[in-house]
DSSP file (Angstrom, degrees, kcal/mol; ACC not computed):
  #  RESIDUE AA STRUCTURE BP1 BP2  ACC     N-H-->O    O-->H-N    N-H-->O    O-->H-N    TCO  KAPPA ALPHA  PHI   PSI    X-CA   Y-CA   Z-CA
    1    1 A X              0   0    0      0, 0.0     2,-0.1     0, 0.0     5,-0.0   0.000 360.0 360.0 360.0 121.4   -0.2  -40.4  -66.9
    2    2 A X    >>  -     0   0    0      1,-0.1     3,-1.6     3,-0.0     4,-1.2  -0.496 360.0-117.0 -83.0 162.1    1.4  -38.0  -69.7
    3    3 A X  H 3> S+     0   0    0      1,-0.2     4,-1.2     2,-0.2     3,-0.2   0.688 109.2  67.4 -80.7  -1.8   -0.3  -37.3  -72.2
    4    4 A X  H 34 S+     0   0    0      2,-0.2     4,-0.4     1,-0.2    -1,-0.2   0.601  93.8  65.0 -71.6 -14.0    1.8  -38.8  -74.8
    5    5 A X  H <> S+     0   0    0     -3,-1.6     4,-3.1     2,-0.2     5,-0.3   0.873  99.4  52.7 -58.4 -51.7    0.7  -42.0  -73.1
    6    6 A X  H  X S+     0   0    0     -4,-1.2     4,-2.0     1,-0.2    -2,-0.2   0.947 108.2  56.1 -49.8 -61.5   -3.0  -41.1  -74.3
    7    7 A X  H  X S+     0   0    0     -4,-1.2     4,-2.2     1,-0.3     5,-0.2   0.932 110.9  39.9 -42.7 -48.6   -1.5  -40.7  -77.7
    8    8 A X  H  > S+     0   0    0     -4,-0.4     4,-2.5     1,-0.3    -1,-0.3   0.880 108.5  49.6 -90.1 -31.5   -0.1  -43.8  -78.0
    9    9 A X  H  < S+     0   0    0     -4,-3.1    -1,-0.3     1,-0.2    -2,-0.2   0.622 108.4  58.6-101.6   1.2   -2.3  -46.3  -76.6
   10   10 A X  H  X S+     0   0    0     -4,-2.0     4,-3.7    -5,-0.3    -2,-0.2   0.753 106.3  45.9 -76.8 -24.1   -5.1  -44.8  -78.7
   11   11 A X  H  X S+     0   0    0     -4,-2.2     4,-2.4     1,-0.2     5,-0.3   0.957 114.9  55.6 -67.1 -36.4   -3.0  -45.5  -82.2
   12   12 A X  H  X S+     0   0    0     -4,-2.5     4,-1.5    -5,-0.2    -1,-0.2   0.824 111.4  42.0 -49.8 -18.5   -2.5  -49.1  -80.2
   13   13 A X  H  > S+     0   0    0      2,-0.2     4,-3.4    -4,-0.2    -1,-0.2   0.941 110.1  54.1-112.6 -57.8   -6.2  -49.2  -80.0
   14   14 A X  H  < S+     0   0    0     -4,-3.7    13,-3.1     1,-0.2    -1,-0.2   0.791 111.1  45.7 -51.5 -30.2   -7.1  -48.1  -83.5
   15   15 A X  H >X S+     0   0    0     -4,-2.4     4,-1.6    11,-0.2     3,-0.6   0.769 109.4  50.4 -71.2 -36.2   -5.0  -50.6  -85.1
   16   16 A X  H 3X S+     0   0    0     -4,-1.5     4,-3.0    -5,-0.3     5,-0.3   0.949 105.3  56.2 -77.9 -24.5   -5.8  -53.4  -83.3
   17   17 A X  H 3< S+     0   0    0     -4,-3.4     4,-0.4     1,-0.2    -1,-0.2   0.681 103.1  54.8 -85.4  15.7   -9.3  -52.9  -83.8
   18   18 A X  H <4>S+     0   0    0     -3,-0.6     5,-2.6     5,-0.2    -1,-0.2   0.632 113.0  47.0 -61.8 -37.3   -9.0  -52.8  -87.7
   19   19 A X  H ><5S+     0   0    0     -4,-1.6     3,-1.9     1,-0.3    -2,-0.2   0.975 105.8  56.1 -83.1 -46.7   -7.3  -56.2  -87.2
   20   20 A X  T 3<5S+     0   0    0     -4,-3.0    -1,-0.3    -5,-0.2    -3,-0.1   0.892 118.3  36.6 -20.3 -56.6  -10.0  -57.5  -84.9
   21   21 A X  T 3 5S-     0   0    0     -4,-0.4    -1,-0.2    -5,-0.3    -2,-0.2   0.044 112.9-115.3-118.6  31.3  -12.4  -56.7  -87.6
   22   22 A X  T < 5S+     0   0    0     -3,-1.9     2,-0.6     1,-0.2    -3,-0.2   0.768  71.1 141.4  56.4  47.3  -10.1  -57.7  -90.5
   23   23 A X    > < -     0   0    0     -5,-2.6     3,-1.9    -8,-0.1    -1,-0.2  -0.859  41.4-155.0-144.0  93.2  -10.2  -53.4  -91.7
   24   24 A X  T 3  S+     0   0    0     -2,-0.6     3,-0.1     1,-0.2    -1,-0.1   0.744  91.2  51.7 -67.2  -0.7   -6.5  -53.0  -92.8
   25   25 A X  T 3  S-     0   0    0      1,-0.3    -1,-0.2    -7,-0.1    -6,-0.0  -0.073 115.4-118.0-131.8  36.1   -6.7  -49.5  -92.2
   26   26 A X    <   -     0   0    0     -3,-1.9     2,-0.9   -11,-0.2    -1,-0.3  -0.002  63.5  -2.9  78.6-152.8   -8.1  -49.8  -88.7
   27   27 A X        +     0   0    0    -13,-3.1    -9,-0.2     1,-0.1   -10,-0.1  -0.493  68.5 143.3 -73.4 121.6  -11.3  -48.9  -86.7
   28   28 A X        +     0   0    0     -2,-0.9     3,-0.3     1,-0.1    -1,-0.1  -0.076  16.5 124.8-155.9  61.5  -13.3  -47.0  -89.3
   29   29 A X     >  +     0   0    0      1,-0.2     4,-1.8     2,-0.1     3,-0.1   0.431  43.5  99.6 -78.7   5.2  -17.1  -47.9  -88.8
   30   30 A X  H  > S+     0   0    0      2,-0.2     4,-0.9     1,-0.2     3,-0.2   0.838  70.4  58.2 -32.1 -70.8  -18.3  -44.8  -88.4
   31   31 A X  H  > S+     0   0    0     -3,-0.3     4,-2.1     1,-0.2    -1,-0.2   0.774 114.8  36.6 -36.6 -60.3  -19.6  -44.3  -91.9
   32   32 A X  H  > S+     0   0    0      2,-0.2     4,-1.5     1,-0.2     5,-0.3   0.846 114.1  57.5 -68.0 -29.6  -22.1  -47.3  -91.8
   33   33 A X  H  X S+     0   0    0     -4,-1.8     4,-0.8     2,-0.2    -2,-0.2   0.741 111.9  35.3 -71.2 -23.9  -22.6  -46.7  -88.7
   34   34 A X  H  X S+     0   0    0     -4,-0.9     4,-1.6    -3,-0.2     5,-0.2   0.801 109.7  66.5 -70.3 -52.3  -23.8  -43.2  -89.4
   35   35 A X  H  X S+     0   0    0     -4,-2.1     4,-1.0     2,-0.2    -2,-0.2   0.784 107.4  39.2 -56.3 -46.0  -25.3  -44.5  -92.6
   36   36 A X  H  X S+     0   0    0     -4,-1.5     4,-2.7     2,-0.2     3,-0.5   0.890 111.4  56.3 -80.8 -52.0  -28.2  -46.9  -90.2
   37   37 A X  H  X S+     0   0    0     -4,-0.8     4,-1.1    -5,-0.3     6,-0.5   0.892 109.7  45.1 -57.7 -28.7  -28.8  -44.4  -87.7
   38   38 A X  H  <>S+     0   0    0     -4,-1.6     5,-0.5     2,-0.2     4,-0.5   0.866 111.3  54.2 -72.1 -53.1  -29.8  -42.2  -90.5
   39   39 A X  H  <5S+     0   0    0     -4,-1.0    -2,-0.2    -3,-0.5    -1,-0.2   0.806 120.1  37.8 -42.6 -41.9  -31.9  -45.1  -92.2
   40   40 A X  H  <5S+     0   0    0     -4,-2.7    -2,-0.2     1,-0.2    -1,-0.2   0.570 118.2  35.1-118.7  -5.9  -33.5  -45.3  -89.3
   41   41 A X  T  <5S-     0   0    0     -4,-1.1    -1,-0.2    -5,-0.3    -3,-0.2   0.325  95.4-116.5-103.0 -12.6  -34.1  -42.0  -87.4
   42   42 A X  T   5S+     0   0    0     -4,-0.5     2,-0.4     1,-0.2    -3,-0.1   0.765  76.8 128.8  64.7   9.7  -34.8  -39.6  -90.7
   43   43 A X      < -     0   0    0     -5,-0.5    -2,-0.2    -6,-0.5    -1,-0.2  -0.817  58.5-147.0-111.4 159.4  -31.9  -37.8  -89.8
   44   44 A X        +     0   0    0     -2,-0.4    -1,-0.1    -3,-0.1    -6,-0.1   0.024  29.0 160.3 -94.8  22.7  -28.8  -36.7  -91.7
   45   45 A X        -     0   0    0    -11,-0.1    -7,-0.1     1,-0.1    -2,-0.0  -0.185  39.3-117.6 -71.6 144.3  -25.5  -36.6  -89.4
   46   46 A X     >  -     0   0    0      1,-0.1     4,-0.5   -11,-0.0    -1,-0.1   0.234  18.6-120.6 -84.7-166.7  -22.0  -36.8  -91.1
   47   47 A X  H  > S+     0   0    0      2,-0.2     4,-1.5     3,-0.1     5,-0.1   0.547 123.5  55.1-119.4 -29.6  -19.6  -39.7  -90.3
   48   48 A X  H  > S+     0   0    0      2,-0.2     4,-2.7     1,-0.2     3,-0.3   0.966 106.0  54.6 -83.6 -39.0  -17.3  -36.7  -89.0
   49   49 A X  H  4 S+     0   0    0      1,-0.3    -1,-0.2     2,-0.3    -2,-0.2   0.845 103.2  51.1 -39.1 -53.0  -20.4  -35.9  -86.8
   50   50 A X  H  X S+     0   0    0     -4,-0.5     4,-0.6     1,-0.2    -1,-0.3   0.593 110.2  47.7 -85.4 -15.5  -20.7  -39.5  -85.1
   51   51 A X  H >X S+     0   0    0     -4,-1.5     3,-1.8    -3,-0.3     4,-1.5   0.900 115.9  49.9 -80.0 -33.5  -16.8  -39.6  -83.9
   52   52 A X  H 3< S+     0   0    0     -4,-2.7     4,-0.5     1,-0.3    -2,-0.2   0.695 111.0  49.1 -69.1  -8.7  -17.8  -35.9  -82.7
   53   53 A X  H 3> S+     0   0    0      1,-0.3     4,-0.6     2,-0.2    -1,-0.3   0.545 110.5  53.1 -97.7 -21.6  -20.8  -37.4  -81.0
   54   54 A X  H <X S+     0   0    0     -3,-1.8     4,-2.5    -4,-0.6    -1,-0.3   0.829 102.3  48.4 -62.9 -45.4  -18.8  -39.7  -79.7
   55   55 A X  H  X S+     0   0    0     -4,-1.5     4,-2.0     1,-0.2    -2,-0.2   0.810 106.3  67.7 -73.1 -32.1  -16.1  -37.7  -78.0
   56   56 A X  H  > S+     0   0    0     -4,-0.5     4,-2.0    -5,-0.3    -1,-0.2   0.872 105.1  37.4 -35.4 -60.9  -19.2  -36.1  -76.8
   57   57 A X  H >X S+     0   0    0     -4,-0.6     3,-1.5     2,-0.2     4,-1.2   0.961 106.8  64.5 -63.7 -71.0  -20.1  -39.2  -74.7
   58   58 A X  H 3< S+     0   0    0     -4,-2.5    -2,-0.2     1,-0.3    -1,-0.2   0.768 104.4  42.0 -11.6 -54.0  -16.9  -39.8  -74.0
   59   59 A X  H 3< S+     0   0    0     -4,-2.0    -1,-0.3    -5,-0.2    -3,-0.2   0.983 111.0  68.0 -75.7 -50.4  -16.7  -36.0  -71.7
   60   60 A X  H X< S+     0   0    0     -4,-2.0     3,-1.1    -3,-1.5    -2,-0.2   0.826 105.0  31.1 -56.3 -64.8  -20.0  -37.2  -70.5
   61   61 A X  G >< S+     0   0    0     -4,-1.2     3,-3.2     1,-0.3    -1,-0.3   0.934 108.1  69.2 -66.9 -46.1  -18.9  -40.1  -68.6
   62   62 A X  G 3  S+     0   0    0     -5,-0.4    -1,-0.3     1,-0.3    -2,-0.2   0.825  89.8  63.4 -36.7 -11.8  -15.7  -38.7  -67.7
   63   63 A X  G <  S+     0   0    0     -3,-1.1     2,-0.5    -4,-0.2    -1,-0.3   0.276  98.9  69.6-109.3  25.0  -17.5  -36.1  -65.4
   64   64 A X  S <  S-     0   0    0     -3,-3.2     2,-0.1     2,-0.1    -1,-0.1  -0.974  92.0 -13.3-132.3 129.3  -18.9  -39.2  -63.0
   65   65 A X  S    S-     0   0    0     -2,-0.5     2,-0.4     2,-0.1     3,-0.1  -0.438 101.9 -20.1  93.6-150.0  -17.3  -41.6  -60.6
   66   66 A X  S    S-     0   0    0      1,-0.1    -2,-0.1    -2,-0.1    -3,-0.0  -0.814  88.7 -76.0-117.8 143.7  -13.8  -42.3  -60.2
   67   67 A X        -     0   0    0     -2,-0.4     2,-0.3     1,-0.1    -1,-0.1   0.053  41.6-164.4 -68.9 158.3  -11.5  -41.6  -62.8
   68   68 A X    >>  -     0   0    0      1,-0.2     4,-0.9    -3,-0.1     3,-0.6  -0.836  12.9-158.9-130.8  70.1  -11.2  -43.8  -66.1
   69   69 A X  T >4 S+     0   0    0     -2,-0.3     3,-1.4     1,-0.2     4,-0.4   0.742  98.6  60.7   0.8 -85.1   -8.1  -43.5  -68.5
   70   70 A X  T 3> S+     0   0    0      1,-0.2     4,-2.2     2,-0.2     5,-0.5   0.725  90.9  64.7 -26.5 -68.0  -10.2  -44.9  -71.1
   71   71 A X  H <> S+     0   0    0     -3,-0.6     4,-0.8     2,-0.2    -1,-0.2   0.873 114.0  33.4 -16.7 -68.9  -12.7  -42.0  -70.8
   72   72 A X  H X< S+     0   0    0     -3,-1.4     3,-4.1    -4,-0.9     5,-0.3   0.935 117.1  56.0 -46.3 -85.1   -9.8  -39.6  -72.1
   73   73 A X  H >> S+     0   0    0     -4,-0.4     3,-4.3     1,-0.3     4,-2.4   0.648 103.4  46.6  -5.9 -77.9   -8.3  -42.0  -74.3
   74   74 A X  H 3X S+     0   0    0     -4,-2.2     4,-3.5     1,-0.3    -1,-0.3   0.801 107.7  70.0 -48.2 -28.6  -11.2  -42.9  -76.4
   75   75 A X  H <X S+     0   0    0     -3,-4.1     4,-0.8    -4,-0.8    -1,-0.3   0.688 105.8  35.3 -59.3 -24.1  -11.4  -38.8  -76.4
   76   76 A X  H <> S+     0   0    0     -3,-4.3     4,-0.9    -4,-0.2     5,-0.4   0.602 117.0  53.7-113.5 -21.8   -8.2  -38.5  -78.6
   77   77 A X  H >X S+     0   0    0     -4,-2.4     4,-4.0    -5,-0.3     3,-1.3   0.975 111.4  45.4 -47.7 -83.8   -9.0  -41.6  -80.6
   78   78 A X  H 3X S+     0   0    0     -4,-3.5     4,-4.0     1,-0.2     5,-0.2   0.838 111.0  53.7 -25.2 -74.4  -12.4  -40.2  -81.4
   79   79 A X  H 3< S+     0   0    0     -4,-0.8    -1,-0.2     2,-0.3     4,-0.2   0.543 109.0  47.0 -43.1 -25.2  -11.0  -36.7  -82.3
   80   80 A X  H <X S+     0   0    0     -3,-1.3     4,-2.1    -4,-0.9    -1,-0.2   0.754 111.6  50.5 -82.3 -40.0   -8.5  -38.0  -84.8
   81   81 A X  H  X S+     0   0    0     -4,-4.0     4,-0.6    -5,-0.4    -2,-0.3   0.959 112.4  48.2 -68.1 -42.8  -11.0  -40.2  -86.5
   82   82 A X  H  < S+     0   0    0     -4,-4.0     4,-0.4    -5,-0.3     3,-0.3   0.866 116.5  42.9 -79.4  -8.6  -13.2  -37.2  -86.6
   83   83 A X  H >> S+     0   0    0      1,-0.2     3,-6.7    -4,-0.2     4,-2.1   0.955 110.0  54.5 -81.5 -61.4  -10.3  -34.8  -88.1
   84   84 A X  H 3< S+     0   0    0     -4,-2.1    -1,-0.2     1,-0.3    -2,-0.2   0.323 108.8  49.7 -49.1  -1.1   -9.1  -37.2  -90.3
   85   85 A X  T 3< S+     0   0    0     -4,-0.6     4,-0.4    -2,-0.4    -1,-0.3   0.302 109.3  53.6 -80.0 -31.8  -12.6  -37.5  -91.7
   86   86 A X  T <> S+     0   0    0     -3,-6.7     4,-2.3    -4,-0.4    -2,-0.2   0.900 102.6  52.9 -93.1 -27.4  -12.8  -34.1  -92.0
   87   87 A X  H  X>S+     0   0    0     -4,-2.1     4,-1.0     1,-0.2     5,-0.8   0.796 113.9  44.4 -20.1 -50.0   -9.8  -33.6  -93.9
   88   88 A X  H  45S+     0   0    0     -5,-0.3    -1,-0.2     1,-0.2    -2,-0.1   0.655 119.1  38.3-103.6 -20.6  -10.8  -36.1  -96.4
   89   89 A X  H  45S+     0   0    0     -4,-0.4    -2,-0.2     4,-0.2    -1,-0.2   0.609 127.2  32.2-115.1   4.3  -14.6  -35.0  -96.9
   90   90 A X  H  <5S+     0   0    0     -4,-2.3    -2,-0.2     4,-0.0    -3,-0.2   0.422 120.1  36.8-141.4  19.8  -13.9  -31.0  -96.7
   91   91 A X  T  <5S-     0   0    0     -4,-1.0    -3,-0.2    -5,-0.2    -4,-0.1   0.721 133.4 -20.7 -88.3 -63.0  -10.8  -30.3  -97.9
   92   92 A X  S   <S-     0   0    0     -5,-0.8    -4,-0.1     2,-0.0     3,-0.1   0.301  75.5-111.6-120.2 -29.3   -9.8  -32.2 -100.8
   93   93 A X        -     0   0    0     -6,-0.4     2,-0.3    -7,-0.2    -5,-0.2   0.952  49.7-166.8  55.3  52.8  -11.9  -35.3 -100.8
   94   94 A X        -     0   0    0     -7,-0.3    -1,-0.1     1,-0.1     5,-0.1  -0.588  22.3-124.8 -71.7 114.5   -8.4  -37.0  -99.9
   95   95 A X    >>  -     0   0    0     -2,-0.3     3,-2.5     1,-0.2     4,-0.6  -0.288  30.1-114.2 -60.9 153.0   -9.0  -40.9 -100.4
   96   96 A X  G >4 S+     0   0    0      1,-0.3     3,-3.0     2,-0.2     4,-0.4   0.945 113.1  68.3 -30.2 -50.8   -7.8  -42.5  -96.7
   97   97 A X  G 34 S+     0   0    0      1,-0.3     3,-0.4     2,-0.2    -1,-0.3   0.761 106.6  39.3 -63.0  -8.5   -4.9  -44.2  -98.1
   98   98 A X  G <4 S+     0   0    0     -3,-2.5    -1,-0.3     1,-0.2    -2,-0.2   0.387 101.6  74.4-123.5  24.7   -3.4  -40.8  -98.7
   99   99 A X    <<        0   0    0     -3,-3.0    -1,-0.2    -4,-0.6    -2,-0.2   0.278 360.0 360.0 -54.5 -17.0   -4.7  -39.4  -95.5
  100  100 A X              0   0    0     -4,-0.4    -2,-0.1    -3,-0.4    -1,-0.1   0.363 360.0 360.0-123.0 360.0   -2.1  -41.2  -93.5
């Protein structure tokens, strides 16, 4: 697999799962999702934090068992969602729609 393959079927993946969840501008739960865990632990972690925390799992599994595309994949997914999040909440405060 090249890696431009990785590239590609994670933009496939972000978009459809916007549409899945009716989100025109693709997967971006992060923020709520960050937002409960927070509620609910006492703790403060950024929304760029939980995709980092993700990609984080993501290497985790990757080091067991027989190899998993997905494992990568989800790795460059994750990593854009967390740049592109940081872009917008420590550069500029760039709204999304002009992130893109």
């Amino acid at each position: 697999m090249r890696a431009d393959h990785f590239l590609a079927q994670q933009l496939q993946i972000i978009q459809e799962r916007g549409e899945e969840r009716d989100a025109t501008d693709g997967e971006r739960s992060m923020a709520a999702t960050v937002k409960a865990f927070n509620a609910m632990f006492g703790h403060n972690i950024t929304e760029e934090q939980g995709w980092q925390f993700m990609v984080l799992l993501k290497m985790a599994r990757s080091k067991g068992g027989k190899f998993r595309a997905d494992d990568y994949s989800d790795q460059t997914g994750y990593s854009a969602l967390a740049g592109e999040c940081a872009a917008r909440t420590r550069v500029n405060t760039v709204p999304l729609s002009e992130t893109k």
